[in-house]
Structure formats: C-alpha cells, structure tokens
VOGU-3710 file (C-alpha; in Angstrom, 3 decimals, decimal comma):
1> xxxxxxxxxx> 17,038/20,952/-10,876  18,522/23,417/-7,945  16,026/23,016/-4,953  14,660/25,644/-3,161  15,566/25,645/0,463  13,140/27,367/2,586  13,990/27,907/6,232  10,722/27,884/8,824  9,919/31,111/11,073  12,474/30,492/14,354
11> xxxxxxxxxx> 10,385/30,388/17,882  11,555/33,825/20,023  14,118/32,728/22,474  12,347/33,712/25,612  8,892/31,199/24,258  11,872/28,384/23,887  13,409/28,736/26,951  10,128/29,041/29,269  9,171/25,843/27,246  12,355/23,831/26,984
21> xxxxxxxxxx> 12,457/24,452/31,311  8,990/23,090/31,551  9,780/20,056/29,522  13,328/19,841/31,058  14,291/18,917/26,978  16,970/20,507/25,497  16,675/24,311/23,418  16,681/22,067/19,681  13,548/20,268/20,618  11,893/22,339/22,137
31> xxxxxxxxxx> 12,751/24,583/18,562  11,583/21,506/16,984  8,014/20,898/19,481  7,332/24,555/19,202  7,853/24,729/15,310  5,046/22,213/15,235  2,695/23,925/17,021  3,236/21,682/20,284  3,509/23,937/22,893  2,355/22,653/26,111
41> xxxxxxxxxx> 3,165/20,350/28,119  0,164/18,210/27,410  0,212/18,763/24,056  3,790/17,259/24,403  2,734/14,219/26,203  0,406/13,101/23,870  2,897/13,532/20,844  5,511/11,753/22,971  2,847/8,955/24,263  0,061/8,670/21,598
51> xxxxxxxxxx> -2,386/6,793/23,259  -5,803/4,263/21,368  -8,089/5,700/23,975  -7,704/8,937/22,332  -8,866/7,856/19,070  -12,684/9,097/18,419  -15,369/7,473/18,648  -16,505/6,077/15,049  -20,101/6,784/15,925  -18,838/10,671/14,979
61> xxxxxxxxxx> -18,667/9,642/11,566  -21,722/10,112/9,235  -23,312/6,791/8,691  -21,163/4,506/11,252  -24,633/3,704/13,356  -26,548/2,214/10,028  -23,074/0,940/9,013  -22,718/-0,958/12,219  -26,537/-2,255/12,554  -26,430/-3,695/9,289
71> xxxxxxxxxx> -23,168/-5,575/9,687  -24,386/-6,937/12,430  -27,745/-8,148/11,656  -25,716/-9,863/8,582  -23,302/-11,542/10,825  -26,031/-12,804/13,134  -28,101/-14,050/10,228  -24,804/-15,503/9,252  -25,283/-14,444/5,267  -22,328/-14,206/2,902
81> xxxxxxxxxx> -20,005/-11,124/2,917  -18,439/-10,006/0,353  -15,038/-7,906/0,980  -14,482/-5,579/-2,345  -10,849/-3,634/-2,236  -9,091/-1,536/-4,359  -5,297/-3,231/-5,927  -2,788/-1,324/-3,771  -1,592/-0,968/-0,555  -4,407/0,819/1,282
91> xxxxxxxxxx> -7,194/-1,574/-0,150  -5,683/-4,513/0,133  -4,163/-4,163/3,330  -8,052/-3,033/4,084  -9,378/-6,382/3,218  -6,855/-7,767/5,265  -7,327/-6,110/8,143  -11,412/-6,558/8,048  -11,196/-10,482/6,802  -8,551/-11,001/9,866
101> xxxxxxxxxx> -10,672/-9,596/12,262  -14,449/-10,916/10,731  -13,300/-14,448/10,099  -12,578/-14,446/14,267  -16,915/-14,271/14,232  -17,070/-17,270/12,139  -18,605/-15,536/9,632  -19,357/-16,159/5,754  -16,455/-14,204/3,824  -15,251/-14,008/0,924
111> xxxxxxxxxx> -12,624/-11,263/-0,712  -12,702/-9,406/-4,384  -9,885/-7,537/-5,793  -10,385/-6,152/-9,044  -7,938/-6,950/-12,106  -6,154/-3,171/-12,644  -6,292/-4,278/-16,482  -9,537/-6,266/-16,751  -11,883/-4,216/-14,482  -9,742/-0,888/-13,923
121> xxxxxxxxxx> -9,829/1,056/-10,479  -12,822/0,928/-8,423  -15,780/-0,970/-8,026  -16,258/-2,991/-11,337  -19,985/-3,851/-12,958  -17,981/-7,754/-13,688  -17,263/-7,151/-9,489  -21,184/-6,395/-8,580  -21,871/-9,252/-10,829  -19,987/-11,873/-9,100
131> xxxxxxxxxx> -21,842/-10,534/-5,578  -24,941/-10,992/-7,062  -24,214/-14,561/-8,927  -22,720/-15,828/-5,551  -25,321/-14,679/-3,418  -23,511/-12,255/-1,383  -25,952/-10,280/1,220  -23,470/-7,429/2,520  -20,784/-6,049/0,274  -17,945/-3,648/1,827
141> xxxxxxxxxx> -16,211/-1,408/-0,529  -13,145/-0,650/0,741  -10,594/2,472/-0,584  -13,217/2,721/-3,215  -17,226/3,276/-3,857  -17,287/6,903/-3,248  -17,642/7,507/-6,986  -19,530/4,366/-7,920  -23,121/5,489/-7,598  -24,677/4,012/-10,852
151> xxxxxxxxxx> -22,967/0,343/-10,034  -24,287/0,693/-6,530  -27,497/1,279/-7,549  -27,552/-1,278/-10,096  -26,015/-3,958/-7,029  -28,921/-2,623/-5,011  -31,211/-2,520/-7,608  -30,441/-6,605/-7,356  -30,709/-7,092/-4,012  -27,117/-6,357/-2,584
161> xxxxxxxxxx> -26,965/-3,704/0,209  -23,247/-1,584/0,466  -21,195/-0,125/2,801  -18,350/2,486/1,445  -15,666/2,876/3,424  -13,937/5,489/1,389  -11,300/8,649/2,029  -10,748/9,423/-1,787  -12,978/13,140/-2,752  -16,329/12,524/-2,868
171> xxxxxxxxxx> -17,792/13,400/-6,446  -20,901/15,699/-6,650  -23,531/12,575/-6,554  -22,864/9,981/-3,572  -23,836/6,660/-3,972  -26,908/5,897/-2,500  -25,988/3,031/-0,204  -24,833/3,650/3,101  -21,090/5,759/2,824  -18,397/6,191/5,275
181> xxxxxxxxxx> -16,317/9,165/4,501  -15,099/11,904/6,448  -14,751/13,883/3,415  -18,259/14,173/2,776  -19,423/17,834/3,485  -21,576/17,346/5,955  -19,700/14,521/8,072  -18,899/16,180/11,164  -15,877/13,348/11,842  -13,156/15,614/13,586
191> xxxxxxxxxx> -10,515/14,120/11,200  -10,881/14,175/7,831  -7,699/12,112/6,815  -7,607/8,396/7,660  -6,684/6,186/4,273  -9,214/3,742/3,268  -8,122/1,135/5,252  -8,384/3,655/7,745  -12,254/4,609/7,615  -12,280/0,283/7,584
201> xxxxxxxxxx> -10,677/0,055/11,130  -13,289/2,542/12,295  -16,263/0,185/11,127  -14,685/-2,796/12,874  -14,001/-0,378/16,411  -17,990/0,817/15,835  -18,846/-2,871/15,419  -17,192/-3,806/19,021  -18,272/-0,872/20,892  -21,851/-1,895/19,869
211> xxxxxxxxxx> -21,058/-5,337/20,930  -18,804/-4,646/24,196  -16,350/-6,773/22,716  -12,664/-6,270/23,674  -11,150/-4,050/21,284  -7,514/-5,591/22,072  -8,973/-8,182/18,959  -8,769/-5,505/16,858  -5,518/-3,805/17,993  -3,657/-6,916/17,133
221> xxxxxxxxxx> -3,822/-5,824/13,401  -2,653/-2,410/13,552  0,625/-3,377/11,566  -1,543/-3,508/8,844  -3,115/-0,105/8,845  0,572/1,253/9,751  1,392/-0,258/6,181  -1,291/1,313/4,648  -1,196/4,517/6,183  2,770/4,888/5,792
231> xxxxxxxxxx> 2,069/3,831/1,607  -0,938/6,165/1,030  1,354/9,214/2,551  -1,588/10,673/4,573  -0,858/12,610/6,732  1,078/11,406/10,108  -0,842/13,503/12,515  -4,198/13,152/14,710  -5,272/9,542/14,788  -3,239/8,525/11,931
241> xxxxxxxxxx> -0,148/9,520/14,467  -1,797/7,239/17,363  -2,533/4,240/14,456  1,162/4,420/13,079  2,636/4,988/16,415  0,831/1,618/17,695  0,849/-0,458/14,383  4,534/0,084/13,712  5,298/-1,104/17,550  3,144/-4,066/16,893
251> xxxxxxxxxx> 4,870/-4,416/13,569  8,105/-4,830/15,003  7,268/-6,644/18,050  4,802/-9,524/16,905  6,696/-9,705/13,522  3,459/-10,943/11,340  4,760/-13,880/9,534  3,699/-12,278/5,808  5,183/-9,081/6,751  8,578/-10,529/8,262
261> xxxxxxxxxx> 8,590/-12,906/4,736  8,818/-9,618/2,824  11,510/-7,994/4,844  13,580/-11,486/4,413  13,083/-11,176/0,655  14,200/-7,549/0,510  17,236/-8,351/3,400  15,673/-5,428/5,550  16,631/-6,262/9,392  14,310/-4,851/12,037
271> xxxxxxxxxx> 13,426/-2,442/13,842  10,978/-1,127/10,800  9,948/2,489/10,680  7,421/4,419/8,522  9,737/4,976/5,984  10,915/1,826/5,475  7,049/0,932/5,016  7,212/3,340/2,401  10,477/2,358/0,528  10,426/-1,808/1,654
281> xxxxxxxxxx> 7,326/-3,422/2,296  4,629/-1,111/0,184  6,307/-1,263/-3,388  6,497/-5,210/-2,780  2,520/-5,171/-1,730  1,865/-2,871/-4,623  3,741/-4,861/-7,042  1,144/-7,678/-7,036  -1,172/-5,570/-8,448  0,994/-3,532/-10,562
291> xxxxxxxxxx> 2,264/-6,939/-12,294  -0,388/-9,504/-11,662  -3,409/-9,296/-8,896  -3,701/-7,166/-5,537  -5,293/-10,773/-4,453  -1,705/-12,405/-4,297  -1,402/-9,524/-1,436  -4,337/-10,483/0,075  -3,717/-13,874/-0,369  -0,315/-13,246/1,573
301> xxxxxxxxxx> -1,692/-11,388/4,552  -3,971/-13,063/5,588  -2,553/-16,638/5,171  -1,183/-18,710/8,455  0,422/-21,077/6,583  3,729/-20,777/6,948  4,905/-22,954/3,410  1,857/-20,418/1,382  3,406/-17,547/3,088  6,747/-17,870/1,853
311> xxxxxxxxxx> 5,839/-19,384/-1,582  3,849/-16,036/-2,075  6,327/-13,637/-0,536  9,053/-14,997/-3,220  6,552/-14,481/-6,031  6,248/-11,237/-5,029  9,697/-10,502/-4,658  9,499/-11,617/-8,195  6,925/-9,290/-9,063  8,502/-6,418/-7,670
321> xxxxxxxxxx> 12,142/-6,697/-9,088  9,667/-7,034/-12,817  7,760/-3,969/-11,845  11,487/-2,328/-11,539  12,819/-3,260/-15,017  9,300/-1,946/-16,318  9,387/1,350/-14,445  13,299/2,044/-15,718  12,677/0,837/-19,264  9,006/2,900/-19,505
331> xxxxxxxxxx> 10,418/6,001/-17,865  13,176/6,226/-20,420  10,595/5,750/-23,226  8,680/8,660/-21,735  11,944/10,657/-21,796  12,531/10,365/-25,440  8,850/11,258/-26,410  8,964/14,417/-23,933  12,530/15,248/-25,612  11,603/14,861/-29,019
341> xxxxxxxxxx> 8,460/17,069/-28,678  8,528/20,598/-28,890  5,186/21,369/-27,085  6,814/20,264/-23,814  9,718/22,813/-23,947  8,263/25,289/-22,228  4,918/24,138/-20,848  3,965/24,048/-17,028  3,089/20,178/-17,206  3,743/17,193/-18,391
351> xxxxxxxxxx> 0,919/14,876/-19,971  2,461/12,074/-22,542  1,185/8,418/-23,458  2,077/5,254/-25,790  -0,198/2,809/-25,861  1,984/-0,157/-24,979  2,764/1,063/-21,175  2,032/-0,886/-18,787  -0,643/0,057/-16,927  0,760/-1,123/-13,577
361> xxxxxxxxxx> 3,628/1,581/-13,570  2,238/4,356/-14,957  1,949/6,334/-11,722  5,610/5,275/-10,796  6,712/6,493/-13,984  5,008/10,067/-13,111  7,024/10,157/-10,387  10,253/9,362/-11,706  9,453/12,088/-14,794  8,969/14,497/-11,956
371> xxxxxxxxxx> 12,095/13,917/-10,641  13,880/14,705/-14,150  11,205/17,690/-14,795  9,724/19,523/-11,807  5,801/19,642/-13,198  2,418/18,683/-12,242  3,009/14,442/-14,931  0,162/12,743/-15,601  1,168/9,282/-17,631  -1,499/7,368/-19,984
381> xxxxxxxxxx> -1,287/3,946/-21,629  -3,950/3,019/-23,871  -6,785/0,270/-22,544  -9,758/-0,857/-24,969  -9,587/1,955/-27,129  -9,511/4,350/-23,961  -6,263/6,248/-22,333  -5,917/5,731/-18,636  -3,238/6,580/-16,507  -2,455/7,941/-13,383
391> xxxxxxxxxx> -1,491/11,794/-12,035  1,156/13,062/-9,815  1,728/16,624/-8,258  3,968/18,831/-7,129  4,834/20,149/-3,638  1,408/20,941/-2,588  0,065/21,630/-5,672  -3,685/20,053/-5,494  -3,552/17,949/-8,987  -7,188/16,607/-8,102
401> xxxxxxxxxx> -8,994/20,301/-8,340  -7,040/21,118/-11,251  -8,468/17,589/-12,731  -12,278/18,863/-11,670  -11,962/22,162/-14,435  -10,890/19,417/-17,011  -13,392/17,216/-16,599  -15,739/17,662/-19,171  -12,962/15,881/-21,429  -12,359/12,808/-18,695
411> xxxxxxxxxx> -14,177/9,632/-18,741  -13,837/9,364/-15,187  -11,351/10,146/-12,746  -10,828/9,859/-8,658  -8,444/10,663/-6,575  -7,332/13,115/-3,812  -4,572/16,174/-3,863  -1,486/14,747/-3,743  -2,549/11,582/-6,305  -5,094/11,052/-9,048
421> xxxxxxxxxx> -6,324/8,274/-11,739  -8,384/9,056/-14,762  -9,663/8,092/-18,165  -10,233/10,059/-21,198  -11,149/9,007/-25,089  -7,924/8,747/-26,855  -9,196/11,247/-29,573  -9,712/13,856/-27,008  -5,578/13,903/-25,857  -4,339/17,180/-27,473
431> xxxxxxxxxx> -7,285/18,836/-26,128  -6,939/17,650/-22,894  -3,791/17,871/-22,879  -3,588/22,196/-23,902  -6,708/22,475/-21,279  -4,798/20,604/-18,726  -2,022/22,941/-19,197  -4,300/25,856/-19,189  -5,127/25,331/-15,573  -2,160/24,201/-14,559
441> xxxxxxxxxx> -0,459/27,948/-16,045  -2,998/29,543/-14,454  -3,058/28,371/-10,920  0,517/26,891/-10,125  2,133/29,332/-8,648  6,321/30,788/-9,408  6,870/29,145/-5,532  5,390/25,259/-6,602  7,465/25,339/-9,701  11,263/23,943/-7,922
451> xxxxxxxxxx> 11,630/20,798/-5,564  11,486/22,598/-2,363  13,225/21,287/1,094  11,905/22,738/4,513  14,551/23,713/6,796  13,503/23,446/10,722  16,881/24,562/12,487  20,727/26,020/12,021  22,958/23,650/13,841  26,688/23,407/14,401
461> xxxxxxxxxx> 28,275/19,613/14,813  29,080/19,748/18,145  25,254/20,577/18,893  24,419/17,454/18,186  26,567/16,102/20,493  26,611/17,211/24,739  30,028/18,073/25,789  30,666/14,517/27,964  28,922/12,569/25,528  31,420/9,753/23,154
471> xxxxxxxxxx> 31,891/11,266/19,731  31,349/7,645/18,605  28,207/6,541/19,631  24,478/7,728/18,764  23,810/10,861/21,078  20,972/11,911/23,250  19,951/14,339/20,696  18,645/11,013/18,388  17,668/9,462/20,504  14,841/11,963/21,436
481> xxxxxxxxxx> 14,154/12,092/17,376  13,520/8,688/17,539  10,728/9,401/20,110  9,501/12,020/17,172  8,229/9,178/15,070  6,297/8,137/13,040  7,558/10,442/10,658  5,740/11,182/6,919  3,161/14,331/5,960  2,497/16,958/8,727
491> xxxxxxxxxx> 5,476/15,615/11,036  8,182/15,291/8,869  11,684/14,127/9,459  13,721/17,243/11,065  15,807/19,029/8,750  19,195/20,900/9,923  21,167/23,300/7,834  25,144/23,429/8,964  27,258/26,128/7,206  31,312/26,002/6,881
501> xxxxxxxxxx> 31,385/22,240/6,082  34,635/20,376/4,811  34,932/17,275/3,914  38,008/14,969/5,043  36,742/11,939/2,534  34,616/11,852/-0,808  33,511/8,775/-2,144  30,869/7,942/-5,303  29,042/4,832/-4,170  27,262/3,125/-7,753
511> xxxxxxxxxx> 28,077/6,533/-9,625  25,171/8,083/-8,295  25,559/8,634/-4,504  27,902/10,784/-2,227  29,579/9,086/0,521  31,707/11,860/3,190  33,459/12,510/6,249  32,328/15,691/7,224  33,629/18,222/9,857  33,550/21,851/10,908
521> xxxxxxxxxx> 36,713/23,912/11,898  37,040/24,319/15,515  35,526/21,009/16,161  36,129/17,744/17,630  32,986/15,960/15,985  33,894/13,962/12,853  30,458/12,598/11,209  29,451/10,284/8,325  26,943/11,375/6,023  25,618/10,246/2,632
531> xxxxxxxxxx> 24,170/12,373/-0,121  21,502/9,912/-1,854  21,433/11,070/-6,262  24,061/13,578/-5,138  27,133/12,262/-7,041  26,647/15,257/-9,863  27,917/17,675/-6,483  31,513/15,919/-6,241  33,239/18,506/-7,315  31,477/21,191/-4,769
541> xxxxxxxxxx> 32,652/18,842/-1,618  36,404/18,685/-2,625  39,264/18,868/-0,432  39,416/22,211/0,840  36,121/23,385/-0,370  33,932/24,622/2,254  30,239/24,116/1,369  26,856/24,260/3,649  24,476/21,574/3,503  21,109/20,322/4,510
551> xxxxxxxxxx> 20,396/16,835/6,019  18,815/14,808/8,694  20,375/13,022/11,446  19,650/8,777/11,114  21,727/6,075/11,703  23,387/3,418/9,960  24,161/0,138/11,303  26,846/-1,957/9,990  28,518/-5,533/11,239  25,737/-4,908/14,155
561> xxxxxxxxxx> 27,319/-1,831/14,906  25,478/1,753/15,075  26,769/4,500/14,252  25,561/8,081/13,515  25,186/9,221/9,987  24,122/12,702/8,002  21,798/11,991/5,471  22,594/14,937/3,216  19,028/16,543/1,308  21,610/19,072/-1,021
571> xxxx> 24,644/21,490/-0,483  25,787/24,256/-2,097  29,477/25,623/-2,392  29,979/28,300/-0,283
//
C-alpha cells in the first residue's frame, strides 16, 4: 500500500534564525528543535542534557505515601514478598528491576510470572493462590492489577495486602488495594505515561527518599527500564526521555552481563540505541514468554552467574528464532483465511481466528497482517473453549476506546491505545466481529486509513554536509542527531525529503531490500542509502530515472569502518 507522506508546518524564517543565533546550531536543527516545540534555550538544554534530578517526585503520584509505608513496615518486619509481573518485556524487566534493587535490603523475595497459556494475562486466581499457600505478606503487581479487582479482593479477603503498579487504562471499578497509576482520573502525577516497569522505579525512588538512602543504588538499573520503555513504545518524552537517556548510557557503558549475552547471541556490536532495544534485545525477552515462560527472562536478568547467564541467553536465542518460524507460518495461515473470505473485501478491519494459533504470536501476527492490509487486526486463537487474542491499531487510531463500545460481547479485555488483549466466547465471533467493524466504520477516519510517514524538513545532499567537511566521513550534521536521542513516540527519528534523486547503483539485497548510490545533479556528495521491503520500487530508481525520496540519516559500520548511510522510508518516480 502507497503511504501517505505528510510534510509538518515549516517554522517562519525570522523565529529560526533568532533561535538558531541563540543556540549558535545550525538553521536544520534549529527547524528540527523548533518543530518540536523546543524553543528556548532552556528548553534546549534540558533536551540536549536530560538530567535524574528533574524527574518528579513519586510522592505526586496518588497512593505512593501508603505504597511506600507499607513496603517498608514489610521489609522491616522482614515478611515474604511476593513480586507478581506480567510475561513481556515491561513486566518482566519490572520484576527485575524491583528484585535487583530489594534483594540489596536482604529481604524475603520471591518472583511470579504467570503462564500466557495456563493463567492468561494479568493477575491469575492460581497466582493469588500460590501468595496465600506460601505465606506471602506484601504482593506487588507489576504491568498488571489495574483490572483485577475481584482477585484482589479475594487475596485480601485472605490476608494478602497489594500494591498495583500499573500504566495500562484503568477500568471503571479499581481494585481496592492500594494502586499506583497515573492514569487514574484523579492522580494528579504530571506525567501520565511511564510503562509499568516505569510506575515500579517510582515505588523504589519513593522508598529511598523516605529512607535517605542514596538513590545512585537505584540508578544502576536503569538499563532495564530503558529496555522496557524502548519495547512498550511509550512515549520518549518527559521522564521517559530522562530514564532512556540515562538507562541506555548505562546500558552501553556497564554492559549488564544478561543483556551483553543477548546481543552476543543476536551478533549486535555496541553502542545500543532505543531502536535496537526495540528490534534486538525486546523480541528475544519477549520470546520467553511467547514460547515458554516470561520467568526464563527473569531468571536471566537477574542472575550473576556467569555459566546460568549464558546457558539461558542461548535458550532464548532458541526461543526466539521458534517464535520466528511460528509468526511466518501463522501469518500466512491468516492470509489465506482473510483471502478466501468475502466479508473482509471491503471492511474497515480485520478480526480472524483458528483455534490452533499459538497464543504467543498472536499480537505479532496483527502486526505483520497490518503491514499486508492497512486496518485496525485483532488476531484470536482459541483457549479452553474461549477466543483470546491480542489487538493492534493503526496510526493513532485508539483501538482500546473502540474495544470499550464492544464490550458487552468481551470476556475481558485491557490494554491502552496503541495495543490491546481480550477474550470473548467463541459463539459470540460474528457478532463481535460486525460490531467491531461497526465502530471501527464509524470513527476511523479517510486520514488513519494509509501507512502515513511524517516529513520534518526538505534537504538537498550537500546540506548535510558543510562545505570543508570530507565527503567520506560522518558529518557534523549527525552527529548533532545523535545528541537527539533517544528516539521512539513523541521524538521520533528526523525525516528528510530530497527531490531530483538519481541513482548511480541499484542492488536487491535477499529479494526484498533496495541497496543505492544516490546523488543529486550539481553535486559533489555521493551517499549510500538502503530502502528496507523496498525491492518492489526497482524499477522507479533505474539508471536515469530521477525520483524523490524520504529517509533518515544513520550510519552503517562495516570492517570497523563508519560510514554515512540514507535509510530510505519510500520514493516515488518523479
């Protein structure tokens, strides 16, 4: 499908230049600052610096100053704790995080990852039961409780006492334990979107403040909330900026043994960015759970044992190449059912199940039908008699509301805009289904319905370079990106659009990718770039076809040499 490209509103000239002289940067970033609403010079410092003591202070958050007194009267009474996350990225990397830091108190922990196809998402009655069985005082719920009310008053109703530590939408009955959300309506927490693992580091910074500990003991495991905010793709702004910023620094200077394990297994050399978190380490973390138990993940994290580490790290690399061959075979099942049904030639969405998917992939097949067909997916498999599944969007299409007027037919269901889970009786599919599709007809609008790419800036190649600078090394101008990062939701990756393109070379790299040498007439600048899925567009970059194009400016580094490289988002023949 053709994207849509959509160019943002251009900063007047005369607001560029006062700004670009005050920053002494050059006129593309201060385009770029300006664009994203950064226009002072403090405003710049703090992007270009984010600092920890400009986090907030947890006690803003609803709940933080019972949260806090009760963990600490159950670590000073020294009674059993029992860490409960969610099977992916964000909650295990949660119960990392929060058993790395709490076993430094000598305290009595323990962790409890649910089975995805045992116990399903969330906090599981066969979960509550093991607390109570074992004796557990204190249970934290961690990327998950917010819609577990009945189970948490059946826990309490047995003695347990709970913490949430949640981010996912809060349902219309909370749980009536003791919840840390910033979602919740009337939480006055100035930022409302920290992942779950997230809304866990700000229990453990409201437990040292109380304390006057040194919160250096905490800042030590940042690389693990960079994981999980990079996989959950929150958005990179605000204190999830200042936590990436920190944790991917730490990430690639410490190099914690589990983490540098994974990047060994997947031949990934450092440094690490966000988006390698995103495409490298979290689909290996996820795949645990996906294929057998988040708790290997755990298990890996927080190990120190060097021979554990590794063991675990291969079996994971296992997992994950497993969790591929499901995801390709399962997405081309899902193709021939949508094909071979004529309700989905013309609807708005996509809803389609068998009952012998797995249910670890389900959500990476939604993706992947997405990809092929630009509509709101959601993907079922069948689990004791129940379809359950997992829901993907589009753009910014928010699949979770559209979920709320269709929930009279759902079992249960959680979940925030971008990404959803749910459950539904299998006999009530076609109806769900048509409803589903109702809403999503009704409120998607002509705009969401094409794979759109934001455009910041026009450039020509020899803007990229300054006249003295070497044509063959990485310029200034990337260098200063660099400083951009982290880069994910709300501070994305700049985009450039550069018209009159030739290419001198075309090459298809495993039939599916678009390797060039690109230039512009008039110029002296000769650049690589590579068009990812773009091998269909051969014929629109041959010799002596001039073409525009999209793209962002990266690097690729080969036989330890860097070198600059376009990474092409589309073209179009001129």
């Amino acid at each position: 499908m053709e994207k849509k490209w959509i160019f943002k509103k251009q900063i007047e000239q005369e607001q560029v230049d006062q700004f670009r002289s005050e920053l002494k940067v050059s006129p593309i970033i201060a385009q770029l600052l300006l664009q994203r609403d950064i226009d002072t010079y403090d405003k710049a410092n703090t992007f270009f610096n984010p600092s920890l003591s400009d986090l907030h202070d947890p006690y803003l958050m609803k709940g933080m100053h019972q949260a806090v007194a009760l963990l600490n009267k159950t670590l000073e009474s020294n009674e059993k704790i029992l860490l409960y996350g969610d099977y992916d990225v964000d909650g295990t990397t949660a119960v990392a995080l929060m058993y790395s830091y709490l076993r430094s108190l000598n305290a009595q922990l323990e962790y409890y990852i649910p089975d995805r196809y045992e116990e399903g998402y969330g906090l599981s009655k066969k979960g509550v039961d093991y607390a109570i069985v074992n004796k557990f005082t204190l249970v934290i719920l961690l990327d998950c409780g917010i819609k577990s009310a009945e189970l948490i008053q059946y826990g309490m109703d047995q003695g347990l006492q709970f913490i949430v530590c949640d981010h996912h939408e809060p349902g219309a009955v909370i749980p009536p334990s003791i919840v840390l959300n910033p979602k919740q309506k009337d939480c006055n927490y100035p930022f409302k979107e920290l992942c779950g693992c997230g809304v866990g580091f700000k229990l453990l910074q409201g437990l040292i403040q109380s304390n006057r500990w040194n919160l250096d003991s905490l800042y030590i495991h940042l690389d693990l909330l960079a994981v999980a905010i990079g996989a959950d793709i929150v958005p990179v702004t605000g204190e999830n900026r200042i936590l990436a910023h920190h944790g991917i620094r730490i990430l690639n200077e410490q190099k914690r043994t589990s983490l540098d394990c994974l990047l060994q297994e997947a031949k990934r050399n450092y440094p690490v960015s966000l988006t390698d978190v995103v495409f490298t380490i979290a689909p290996r973390i996820n795949s645990a759970g996906r294929i057998m138990t988040g708790k290997h993940a755990v298990d890996l994290l927080i190990s120190e044992n060097l021979v554990e580490i590794r063991e675990i790290a291969k079996r994971i690399e296992n997992f994950n190449n497993e969790r591929k061959e499901l995801d390709s075979s399962i997405t081309t099942h899902a193709l021939e059912i949508l094909e071979q049904d004529e309700w989905y030639k013309n609807s708005k969405s996509t809803v389609v199940y068998s009952d012998d998917w797995s249910k670890g992939v389900v959500g990476i097949v939604a993706s992947r039908l997405i990809e092929n067909s630009f509509k709101p997916t959601i993907v079922l498999t069948e689990t004791d008699g129940k379809l359950t599944g997992s829901a993907r969007t589009v753009n910014t299409f928010d699949i979770y509301t559209a979920l709320t007027k269709c929930e009279h037919l759902l079992e249960q269901f959680g979940g925030h805009a971008y990404a959803a889970g749910l459950t539904l009786r299998k006999e009530n599919f076609i109806e769900f289904r048509s409803t589903f599709e109702k809403v999503i007809a009704e409120t998607l609008s002509i705009e969401e319905q094409f794979p759109i790419e934001y455009v910041d800036l026009e450039l020509d190649f020899d803007q990229i370079f300054e006249k003295e600078e070497n044509r063959t090394k990485v310029p200034k101008l990337k260098r200063i990106l660099n400083r951009m990062e982290p880069f994910g939701p709300g501070n994305m990756n700049p985009v450039f659009y550069t018209k009159n393109v030739f290419s001198e070379q075309v090459k298809i790299l495993k039939d599916k990718h678009l390797k060039l040498v690109v230039i512009q007439p008039g110029s002296d600048v000769k650049i690589d770039a590579i068009g990812f899925n773009l091998a269909h567009k051969h014929l629109e970059v041959a010799s002596g076809v001039a073409f525009e194009m999209i793209y962002s400016i990266e690097t690729n580094v080969w036989n330890n040499k860097t070198t600059l490289q376009l990474n092409i988002k589309d073209l179009r023949e001129m």
